[in-house]
C-alpha positions as CSV (number, residue, x, y, z in Angstrom):
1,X,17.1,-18.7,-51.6
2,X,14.6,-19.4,-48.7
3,X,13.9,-16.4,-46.6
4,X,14.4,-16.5,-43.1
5,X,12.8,-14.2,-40.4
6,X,15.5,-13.6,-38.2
7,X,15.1,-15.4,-34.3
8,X,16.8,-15.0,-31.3
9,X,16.8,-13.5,-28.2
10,X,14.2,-10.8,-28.4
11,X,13.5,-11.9,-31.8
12,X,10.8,-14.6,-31.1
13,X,7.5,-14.8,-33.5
14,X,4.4,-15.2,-31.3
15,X,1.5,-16.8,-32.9
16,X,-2.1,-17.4,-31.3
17,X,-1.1,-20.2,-29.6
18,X,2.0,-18.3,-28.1
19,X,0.1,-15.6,-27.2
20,X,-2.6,-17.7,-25.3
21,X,0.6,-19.9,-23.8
22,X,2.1,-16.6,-22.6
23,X,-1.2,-15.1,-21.2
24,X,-2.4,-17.7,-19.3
25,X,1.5,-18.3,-18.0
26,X,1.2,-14.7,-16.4
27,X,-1.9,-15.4,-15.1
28,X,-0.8,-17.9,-13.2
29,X,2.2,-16.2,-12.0
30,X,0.1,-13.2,-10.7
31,X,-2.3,-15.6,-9.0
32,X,0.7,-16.7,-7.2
33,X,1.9,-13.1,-6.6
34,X,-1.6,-12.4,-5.3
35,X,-1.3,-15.7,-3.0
36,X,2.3,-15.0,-1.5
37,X,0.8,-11.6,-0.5
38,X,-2.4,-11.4,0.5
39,X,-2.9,-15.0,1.9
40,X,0.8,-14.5,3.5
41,X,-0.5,-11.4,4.9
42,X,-3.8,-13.3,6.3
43,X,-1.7,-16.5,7.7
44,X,0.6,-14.3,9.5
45,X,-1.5,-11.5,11.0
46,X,-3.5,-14.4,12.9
47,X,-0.4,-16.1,13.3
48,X,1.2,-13.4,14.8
49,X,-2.3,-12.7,16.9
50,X,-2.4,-16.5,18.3
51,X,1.6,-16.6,19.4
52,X,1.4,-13.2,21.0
53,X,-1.8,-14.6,22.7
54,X,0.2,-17.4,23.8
55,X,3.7,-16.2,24.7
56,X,1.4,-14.2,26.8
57,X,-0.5,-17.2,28.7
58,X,2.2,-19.7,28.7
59,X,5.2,-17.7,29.9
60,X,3.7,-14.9,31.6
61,X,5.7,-12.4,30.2
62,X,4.5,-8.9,29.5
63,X,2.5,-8.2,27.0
64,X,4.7,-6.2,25.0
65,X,7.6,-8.8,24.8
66,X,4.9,-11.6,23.6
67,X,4.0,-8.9,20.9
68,X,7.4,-8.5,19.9
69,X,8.4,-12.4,20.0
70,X,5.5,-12.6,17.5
71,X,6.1,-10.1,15.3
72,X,9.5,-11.7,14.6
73,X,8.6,-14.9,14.2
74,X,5.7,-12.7,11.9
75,X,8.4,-11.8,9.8
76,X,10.3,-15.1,9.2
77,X,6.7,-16.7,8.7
78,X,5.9,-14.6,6.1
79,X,8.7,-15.0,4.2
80,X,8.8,-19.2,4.5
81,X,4.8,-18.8,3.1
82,X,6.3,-16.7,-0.1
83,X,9.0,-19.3,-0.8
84,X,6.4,-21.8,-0.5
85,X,3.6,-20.0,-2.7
86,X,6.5,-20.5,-5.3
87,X,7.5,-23.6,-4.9
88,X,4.3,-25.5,-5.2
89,X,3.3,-27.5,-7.6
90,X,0.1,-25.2,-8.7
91,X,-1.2,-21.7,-8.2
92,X,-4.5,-24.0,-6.7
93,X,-2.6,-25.2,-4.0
94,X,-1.2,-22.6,-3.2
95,X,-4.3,-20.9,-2.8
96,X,-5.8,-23.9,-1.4
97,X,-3.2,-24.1,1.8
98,X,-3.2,-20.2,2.5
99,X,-7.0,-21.1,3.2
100,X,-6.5,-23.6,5.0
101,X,-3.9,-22.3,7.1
102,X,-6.0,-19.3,7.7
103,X,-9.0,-20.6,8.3
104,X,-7.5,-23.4,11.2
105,X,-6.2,-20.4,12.9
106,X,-8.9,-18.0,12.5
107,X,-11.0,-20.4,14.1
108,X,-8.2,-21.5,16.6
109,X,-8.1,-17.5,17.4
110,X,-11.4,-17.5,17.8
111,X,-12.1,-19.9,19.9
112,X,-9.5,-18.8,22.8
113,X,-11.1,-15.3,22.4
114,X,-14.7,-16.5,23.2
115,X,-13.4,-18.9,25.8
116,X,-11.9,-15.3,27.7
């Protein structure tokens, strides 16, 4: 009779090329994690910064309602940029638009600030 090592859920065998599969798998995963929240946090801090800026200048509101009106559209931001951290096609472009996006409104911010 043949002997059998038994397989299943929790059961799996894992050789090298398992292992390796299953490291770089996590990797990837925790580059995303690292992408949802610290580029998320950068895209919608200067997000937030340039609408509050704006609600400010465009309806003349106070400045404490522009803040607020920011702030919530912060939140629902932020949480579109982590579903679409996930759904991309690769941790690089993930990576690659949270830059992107940051660095057009950095330099968006910036520019209104020096121009006041």
């Amino acid at each position: 009779m043949k002997a059998t090592t038994p397989s299943g859920p929790g059961m799996s065998q894992h050789n090298n090329a398992d292992k390796q599969h299953g490291a770089a798998y996590r990797w990837r995963v925790a580059s995303r994690v690292l992408a949802a929240a610290l580029g998320g946090y950068a895209v919608t801090s200067l997000a937030t910064a340039l609408l509050a800026r704006g609600l400010r200048a465009l309806e003349g509101s106070s400045q404490a309602g522009a803040v607020l009106g920011a702030t919530l559209f912060g939140f629902t931001l932020y949480t579109a940029l982590v579903i679409w951290v996930f759904s991309t096609r690769s941790a690089t472009r993930a990576w690659a638009g949270m830059a992107l996006s940051a660095l057009v409104l950095g330099l968006w911010l910036l520019a209104l600030r020096m121009a006041a």
